[in-house]
C-alpha positions as CSV (number, residue, x, y, z in Angstrom):
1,X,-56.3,49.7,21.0
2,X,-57.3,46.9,19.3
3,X,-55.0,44.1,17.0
4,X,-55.3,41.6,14.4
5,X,-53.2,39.5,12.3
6,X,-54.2,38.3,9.4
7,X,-52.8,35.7,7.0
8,X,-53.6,36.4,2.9
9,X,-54.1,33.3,0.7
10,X,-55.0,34.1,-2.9
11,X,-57.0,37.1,-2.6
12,X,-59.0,35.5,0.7
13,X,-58.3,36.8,4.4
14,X,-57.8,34.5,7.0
15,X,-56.7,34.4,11.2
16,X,-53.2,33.4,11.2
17,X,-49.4,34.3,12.8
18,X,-47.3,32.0,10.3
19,X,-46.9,31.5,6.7
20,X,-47.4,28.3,5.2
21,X,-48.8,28.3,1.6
22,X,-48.1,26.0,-1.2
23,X,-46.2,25.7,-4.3
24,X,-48.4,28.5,-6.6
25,X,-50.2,30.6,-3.7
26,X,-49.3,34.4,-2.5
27,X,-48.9,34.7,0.9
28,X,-48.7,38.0,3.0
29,X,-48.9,39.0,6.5
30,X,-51.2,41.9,7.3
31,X,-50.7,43.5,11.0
32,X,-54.3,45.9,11.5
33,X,-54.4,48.0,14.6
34,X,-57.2,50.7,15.4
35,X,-57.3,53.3,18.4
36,X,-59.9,55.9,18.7
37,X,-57.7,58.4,16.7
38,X,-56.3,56.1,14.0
39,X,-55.9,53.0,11.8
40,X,-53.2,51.6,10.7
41,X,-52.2,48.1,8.1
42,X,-48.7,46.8,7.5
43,X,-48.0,43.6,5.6
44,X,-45.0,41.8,5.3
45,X,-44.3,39.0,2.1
46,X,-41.4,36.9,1.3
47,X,-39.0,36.1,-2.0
48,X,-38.5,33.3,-2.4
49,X,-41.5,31.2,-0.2
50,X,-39.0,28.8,-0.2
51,X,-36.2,29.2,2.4
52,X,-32.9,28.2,0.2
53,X,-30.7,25.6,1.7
54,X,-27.4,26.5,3.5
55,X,-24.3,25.9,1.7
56,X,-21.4,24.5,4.5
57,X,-17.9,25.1,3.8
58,X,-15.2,24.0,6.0
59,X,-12.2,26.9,6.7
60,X,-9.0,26.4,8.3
61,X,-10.6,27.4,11.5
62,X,-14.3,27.1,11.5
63,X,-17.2,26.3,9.1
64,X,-18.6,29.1,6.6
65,X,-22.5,29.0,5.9
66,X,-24.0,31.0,3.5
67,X,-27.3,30.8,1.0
68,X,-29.1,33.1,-1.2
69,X,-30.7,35.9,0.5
70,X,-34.5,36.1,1.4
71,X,-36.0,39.5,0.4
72,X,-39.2,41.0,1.9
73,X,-40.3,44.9,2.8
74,X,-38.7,44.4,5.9
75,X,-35.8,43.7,7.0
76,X,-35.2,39.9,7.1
77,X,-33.5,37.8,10.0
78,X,-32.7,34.3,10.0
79,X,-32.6,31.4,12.6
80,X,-29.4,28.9,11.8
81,X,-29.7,25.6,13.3
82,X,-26.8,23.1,13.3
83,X,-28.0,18.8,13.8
84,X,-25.2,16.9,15.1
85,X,-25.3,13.3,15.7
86,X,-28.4,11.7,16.7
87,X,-30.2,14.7,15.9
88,X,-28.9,16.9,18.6
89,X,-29.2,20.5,17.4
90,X,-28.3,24.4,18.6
91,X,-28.6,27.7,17.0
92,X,-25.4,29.2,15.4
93,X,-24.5,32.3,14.6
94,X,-25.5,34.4,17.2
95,X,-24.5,37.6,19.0
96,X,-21.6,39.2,17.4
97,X,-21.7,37.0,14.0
98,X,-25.2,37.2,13.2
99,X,-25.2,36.6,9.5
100,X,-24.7,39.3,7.2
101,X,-26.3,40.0,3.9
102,X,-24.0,41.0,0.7
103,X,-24.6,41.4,-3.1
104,X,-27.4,38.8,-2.7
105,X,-25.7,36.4,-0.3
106,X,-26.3,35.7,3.7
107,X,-23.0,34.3,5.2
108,X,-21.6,33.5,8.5
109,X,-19.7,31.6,10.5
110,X,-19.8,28.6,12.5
111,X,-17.1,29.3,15.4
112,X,-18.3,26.8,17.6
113,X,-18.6,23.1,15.9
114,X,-16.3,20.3,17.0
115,X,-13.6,19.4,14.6
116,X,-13.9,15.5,13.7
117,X,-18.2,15.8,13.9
118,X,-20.2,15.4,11.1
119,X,-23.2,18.5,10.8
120,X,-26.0,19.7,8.8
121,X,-27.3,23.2,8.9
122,X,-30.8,24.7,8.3
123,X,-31.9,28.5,8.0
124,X,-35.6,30.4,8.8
125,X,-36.0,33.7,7.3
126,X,-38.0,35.9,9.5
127,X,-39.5,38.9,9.9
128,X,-39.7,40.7,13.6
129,X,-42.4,43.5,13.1
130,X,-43.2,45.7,16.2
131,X,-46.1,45.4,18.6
132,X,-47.0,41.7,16.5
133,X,-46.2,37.9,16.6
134,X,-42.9,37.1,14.0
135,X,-43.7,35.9,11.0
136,X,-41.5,32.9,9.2
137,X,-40.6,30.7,6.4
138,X,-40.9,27.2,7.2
139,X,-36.9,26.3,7.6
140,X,-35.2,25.3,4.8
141,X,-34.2,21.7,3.9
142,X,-31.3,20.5,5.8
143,X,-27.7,20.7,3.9
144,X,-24.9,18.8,3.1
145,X,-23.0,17.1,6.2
146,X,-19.7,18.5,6.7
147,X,-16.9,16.9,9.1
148,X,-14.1,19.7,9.9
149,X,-10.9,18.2,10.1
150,X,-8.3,18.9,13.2
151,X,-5.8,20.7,11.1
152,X,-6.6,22.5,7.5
153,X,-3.9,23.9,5.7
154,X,-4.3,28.1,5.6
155,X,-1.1,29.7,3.7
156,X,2.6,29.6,3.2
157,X,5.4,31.6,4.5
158,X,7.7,33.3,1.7
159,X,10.4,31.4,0.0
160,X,13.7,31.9,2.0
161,X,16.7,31.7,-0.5
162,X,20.6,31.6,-0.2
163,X,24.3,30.3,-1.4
164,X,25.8,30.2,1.6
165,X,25.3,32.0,5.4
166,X,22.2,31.4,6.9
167,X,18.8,32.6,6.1
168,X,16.1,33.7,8.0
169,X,13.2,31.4,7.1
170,X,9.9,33.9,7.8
171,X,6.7,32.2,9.6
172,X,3.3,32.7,7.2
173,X,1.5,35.6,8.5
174,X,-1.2,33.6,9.5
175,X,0.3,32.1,12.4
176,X,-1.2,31.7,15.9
177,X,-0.2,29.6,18.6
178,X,-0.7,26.2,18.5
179,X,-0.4,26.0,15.1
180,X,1.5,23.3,13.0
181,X,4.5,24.5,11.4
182,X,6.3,22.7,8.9
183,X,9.6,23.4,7.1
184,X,10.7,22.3,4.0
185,X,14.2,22.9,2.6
186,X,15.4,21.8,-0.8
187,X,19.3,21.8,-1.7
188,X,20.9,21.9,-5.3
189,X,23.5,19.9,-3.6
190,X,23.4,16.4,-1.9
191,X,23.5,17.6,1.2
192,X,21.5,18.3,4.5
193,X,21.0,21.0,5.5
194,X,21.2,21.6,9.7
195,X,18.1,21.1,10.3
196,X,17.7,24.5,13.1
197,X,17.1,23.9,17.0
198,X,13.7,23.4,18.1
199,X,12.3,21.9,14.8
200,X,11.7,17.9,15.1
201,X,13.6,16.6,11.5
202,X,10.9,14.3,10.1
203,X,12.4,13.6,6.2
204,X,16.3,14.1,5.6
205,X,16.8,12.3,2.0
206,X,19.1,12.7,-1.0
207,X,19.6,12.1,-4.5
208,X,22.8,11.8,-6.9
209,X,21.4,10.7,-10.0
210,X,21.0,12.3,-13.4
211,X,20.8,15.7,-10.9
212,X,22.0,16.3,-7.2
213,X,19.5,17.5,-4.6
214,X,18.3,17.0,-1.1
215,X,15.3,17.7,0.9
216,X,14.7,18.4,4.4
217,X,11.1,18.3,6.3
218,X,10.8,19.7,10.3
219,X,8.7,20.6,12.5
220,X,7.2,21.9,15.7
221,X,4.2,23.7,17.1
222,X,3.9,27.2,16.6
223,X,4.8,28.2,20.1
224,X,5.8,32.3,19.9
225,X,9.5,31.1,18.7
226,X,11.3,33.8,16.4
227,X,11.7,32.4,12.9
228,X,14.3,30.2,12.0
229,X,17.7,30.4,11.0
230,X,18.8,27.8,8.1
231,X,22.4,27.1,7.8
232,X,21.9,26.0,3.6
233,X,25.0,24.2,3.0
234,X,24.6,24.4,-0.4
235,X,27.9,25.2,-2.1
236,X,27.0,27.9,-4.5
237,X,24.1,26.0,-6.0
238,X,21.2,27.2,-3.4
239,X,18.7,26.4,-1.1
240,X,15.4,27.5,-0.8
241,X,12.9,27.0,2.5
242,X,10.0,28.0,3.6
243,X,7.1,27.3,6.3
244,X,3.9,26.1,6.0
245,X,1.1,26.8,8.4
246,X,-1.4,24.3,8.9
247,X,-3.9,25.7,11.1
248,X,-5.8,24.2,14.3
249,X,-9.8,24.1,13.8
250,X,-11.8,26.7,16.3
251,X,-12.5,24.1,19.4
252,X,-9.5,21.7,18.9
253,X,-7.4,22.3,21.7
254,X,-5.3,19.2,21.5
255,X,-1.7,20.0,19.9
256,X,-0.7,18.8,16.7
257,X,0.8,15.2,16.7
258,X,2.6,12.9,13.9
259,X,-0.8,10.2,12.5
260,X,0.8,8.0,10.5
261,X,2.1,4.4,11.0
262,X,5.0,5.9,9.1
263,X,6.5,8.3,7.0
264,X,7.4,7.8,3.6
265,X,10.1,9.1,1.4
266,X,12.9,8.4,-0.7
267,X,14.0,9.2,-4.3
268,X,12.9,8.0,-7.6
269,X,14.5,7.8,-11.0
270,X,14.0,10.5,-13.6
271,X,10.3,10.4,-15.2
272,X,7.9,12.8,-16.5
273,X,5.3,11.7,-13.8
274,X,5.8,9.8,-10.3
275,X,3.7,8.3,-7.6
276,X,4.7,8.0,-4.1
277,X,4.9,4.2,-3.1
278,X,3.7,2.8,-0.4
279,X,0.4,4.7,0.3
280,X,0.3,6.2,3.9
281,X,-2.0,4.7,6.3
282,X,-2.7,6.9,9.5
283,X,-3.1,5.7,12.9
284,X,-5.1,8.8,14.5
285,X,-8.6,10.0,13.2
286,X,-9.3,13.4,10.6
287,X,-5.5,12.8,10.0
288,X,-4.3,15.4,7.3
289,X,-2.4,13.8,4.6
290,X,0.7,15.8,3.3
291,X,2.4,15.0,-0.2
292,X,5.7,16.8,-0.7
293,X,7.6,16.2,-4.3
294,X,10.9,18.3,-5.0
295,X,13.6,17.7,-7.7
296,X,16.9,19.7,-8.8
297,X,15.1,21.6,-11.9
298,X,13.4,24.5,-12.8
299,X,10.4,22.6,-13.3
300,X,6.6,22.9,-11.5
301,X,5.6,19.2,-10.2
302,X,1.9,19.5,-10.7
303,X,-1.3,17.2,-9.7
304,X,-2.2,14.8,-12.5
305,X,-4.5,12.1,-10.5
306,X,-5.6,14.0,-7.6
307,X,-7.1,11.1,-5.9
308,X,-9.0,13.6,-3.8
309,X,-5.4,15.5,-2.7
310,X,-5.7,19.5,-3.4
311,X,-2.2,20.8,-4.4
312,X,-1.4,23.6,-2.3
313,X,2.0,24.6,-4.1
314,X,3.4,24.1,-7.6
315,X,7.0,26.2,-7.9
316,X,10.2,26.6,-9.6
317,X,12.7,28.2,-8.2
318,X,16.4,29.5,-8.3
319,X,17.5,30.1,-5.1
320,X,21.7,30.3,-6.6
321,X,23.6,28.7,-9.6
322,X,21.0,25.6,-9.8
323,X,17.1,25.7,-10.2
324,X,15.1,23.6,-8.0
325,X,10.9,22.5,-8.3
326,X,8.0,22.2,-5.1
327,X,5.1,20.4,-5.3
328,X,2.7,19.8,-2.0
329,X,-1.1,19.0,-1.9
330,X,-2.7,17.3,1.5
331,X,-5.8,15.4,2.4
332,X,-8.1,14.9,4.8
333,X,-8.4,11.1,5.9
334,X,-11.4,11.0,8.4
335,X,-11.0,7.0,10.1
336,X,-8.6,5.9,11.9
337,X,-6.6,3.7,9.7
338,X,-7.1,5.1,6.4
339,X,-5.6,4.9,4.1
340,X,-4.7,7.7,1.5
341,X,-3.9,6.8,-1.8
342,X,-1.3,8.3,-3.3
343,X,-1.7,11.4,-6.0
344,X,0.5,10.9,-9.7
345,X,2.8,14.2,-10.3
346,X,3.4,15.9,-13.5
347,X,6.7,17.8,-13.6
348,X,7.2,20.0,-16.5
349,X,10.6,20.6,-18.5
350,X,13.8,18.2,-18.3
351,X,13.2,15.4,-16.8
352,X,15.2,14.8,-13.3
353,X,15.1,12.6,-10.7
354,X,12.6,12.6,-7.9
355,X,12.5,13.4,-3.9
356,X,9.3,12.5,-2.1
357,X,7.9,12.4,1.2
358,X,4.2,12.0,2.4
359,X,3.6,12.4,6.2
360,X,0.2,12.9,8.1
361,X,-0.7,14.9,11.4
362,X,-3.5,15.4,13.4
């Protein structure tokens, strides 16, 4: 049998295994073979001719890819290539998470990137046709540089509410080991609650203002535990708790320690907006930056100058006889020794006094 490939450029036929015309041209692979008994021509062409650039995106445990899909007769593959530093580069998504096309979009993930390494990504749309050489795009452009951080925040655990016995604060269903738990509490009354055994009390602070309340900040590394039990000590007027999972990236195996040359926290006077004072300044690398706000009101503390924070919960609630407001957002701070500045809160509704504390962990 005899076999030729053969590259079409604007209606002229020419030897070639690769496609590589310019801005304006059609482009198509033609695959001829001919036996004794038959003939046979398949071609193969490509929409767009320009492979789109991937679009990173950093998860709570690995690094999403995804660009517009690449349509062609065939079915199209693609080669993903991640450039680390110094231009050292491997192919990614492989095996089991080859990407997958949906409603016009390729996606997959990047399970295997170092948390704290700044990447780019490529793609080449391909086409493998039996019995003849694969054809390609040239690869895309290179993307954006991403950096995944240590710890990225994935969800929070349900609100745990009660007057008086203890309550059983449930972990996010999110949890795996190694994790980084953290518990917050908040009290109508000025006073602690016990802070429950195993949890490492990081913030214990109280106001008696223009409103009592108290707030209460552990925790430990998710380690197979059973939940908690929170003894409220509220009096009547309520507590409410709940976890927050901050998840380790893919390939960080070290645990979760305290980054931060100190945490702050205290209580403000009654205002419409606050800022936390002094700014945080971290002493570990792709430290993540936690801002916590709470007061004794039925009010939702709310991001007004984000300086870069993402809010991660805004909540009123009425745990008992009193009404109580949550507010947390977090950062990443990539250098050792950053510095975050801090984000200006909004609470909405009578105005009460303030309960801060910003912390980092890595």
């Amino acid at each position: 049998m005899t076999r030729w490939h053969f590259l079409a450029v604007t209606g002229l036929l020419a030897l070639s295994s690769h496609a590589n015309a310019s801005v304006g041209e059609t482009s198509a692979l033609f695959t001829a073979s001919s036996t004794s008994s038959t003939s046979s021509l398949t071609g193969a062409t490509f929409t767009p001719r320009v492979a789109p650039v991937v679009i990173p995106t950093v998860t709570a445990r690995s690094i999403s890819l995804s660009w517009p899909e690449v349509k062609s007769a065939k079915p199209v593959a693609y080669n993903v290539t991640r450039t680390g530093p110094v231009g050292t580069s491997s192919q990614v998504c492989t095996g089991a998470n080859l990407p997958v096309t949906n409603q016009g979009t390729v996606r997959c993930l990047d399970t295997t990137a170092t948390s704290g390494v700044s990447y780019t990504y490529s793609q080449q749309p391909l086409l493998d046709i039996a019995n003849s050489t694969p054809w390609s795009l040239p690869a895309s452009s290179s993307s954006s540089s991403v950096s995944a951080p240590r710890l990225s925040y994935i969800d929070s655990g349900p609100d745990a509410s009660s007057t008086g016995p203890a309550v059983t604060v449930p972990y996010p269903a999110s949890v795996e080991l190694g994790d980084l738990l953290i518990l917050i509490a908040i009290c109508g009354v000025n006073k602690a609650p016990a802070t429950p055994p195993g949890w490492n009390q990081i913030v214990s602070r109280g106001v008696s203002r223009s409103s009592n309340a108290y707030l209460l900040v552990a925790w430990r590394v998710a380690d197979g535990s059973p939940a908690p039990s929170l003894d409220p000590r509220s009096n009547g007027s309520g507590t409410s708790a709940r976890i927050l999972n901050y998840g380790r990236f893919q390939t960080n195996s070290a645990s979760p320690v305290v980054a931060t040359s100190g945490v702050v926290s205290g209580s403000a006077v009654a205002s419409a907006t606050f800022t936390p004072s002094p700014n945080v300044v971290t002493n570990g690398a792709n430290a993540t930056v936690i801002s916590i706000v709470a007061m004794s009101a039925g009010n939702s503390p709310t991001l007004t100058n984000a300086q870069s924070f993402t809010q991660r919960i805004s909540q009123n609630l009425s745990p008992g006889s009193g009404t109580l407001g949550l507010g947390v957002a977090d950062l990443l701070v990539v250098a050792s020794g950053g510095s975050a500045t801090s984000p200006t809160w909004t609470q909405s509704g009578t105005v009460k006094d303030w309960i801060y504390a910003t912390l980092a962990f890595r």
